[in-house]
C-alpha positions, 0 to 999 in steps of 0.5 A: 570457884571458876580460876581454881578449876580451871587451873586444876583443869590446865594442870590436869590437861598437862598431866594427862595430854601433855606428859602421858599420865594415864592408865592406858596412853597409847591414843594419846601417845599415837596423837602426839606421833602424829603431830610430831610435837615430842616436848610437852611444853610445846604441847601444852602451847599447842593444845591451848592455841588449837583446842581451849575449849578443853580447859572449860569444858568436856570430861577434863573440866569435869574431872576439875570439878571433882578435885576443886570439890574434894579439896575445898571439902576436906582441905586435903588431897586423899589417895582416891582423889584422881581415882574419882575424877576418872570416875566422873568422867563417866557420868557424862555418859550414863543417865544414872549414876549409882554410888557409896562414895561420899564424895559424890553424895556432895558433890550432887548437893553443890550443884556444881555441873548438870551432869551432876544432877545424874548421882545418887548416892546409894542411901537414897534408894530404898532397897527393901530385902525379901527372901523368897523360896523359889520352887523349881519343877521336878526333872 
């Protein structure tokens, strides 16, 4: 799993750091303004010889981790794939998180990351449904 996720997480750091992929760009365009590097190979040079660590880990590496899982699960890509490597990004920062994508339910089960030990999928809670007639007092 290790070379195929850090591959992914290259790709992913090139798509987002490099050429600007992202719903909302302006830090990384403001980062790159202030460097003064406009070509994104020499981006990527420059991020892989000042900040590595970003390959192995922190939310792009998390983000890795849910597309290598997706794509050894289903052996396919689907539309919502980079949707739900955004949205694991989250987990880093919550100390529960609450979801109806199966992906994520998997996700937990494999055991992949311990951030991932945060997911519950919302068949594991027990909801219990009551109706109950609330009184208000008389005006």
């Amino acid at each position: 799993m290790d070379k195929s996720v850090i591959k992914i997480s290259i790709l992913f750091m090139f798509y987002i750091l490099c050429i600007e992929m992202d719903m909302d760009n302006s830090a990384t365009k403001m980062y790159w303004s202030k460097i003064g590097i406009t070509d994104p190979f020499k981006r990527m040079d420059y991020l892989m010889l000042k900040y590595k660590g970003i390959v192995l880990r922190g939310p792009i590496y998390q983000m890795a981790i849910m597309a290598f899982h997706q794509l050894s699960v289903e052996g396919k890509t689907n539309r919502g794939l980079f949707m739900d490597c955004l949205h694991s990004i989250y987990i880093t920062y919550s100390d529960v998180f609450l979801t109806n994508d199966e992906h994520f339910k998997t996700l937990k089960e494999k055991g992949l990351h311990p951030n991932f030990s945060k997911l519950f999928h919302i068949s594991e809670i027990g909801f219990k449904a009551e109706l109950k007639k609330i009184h208000f007092p008389k005006a």
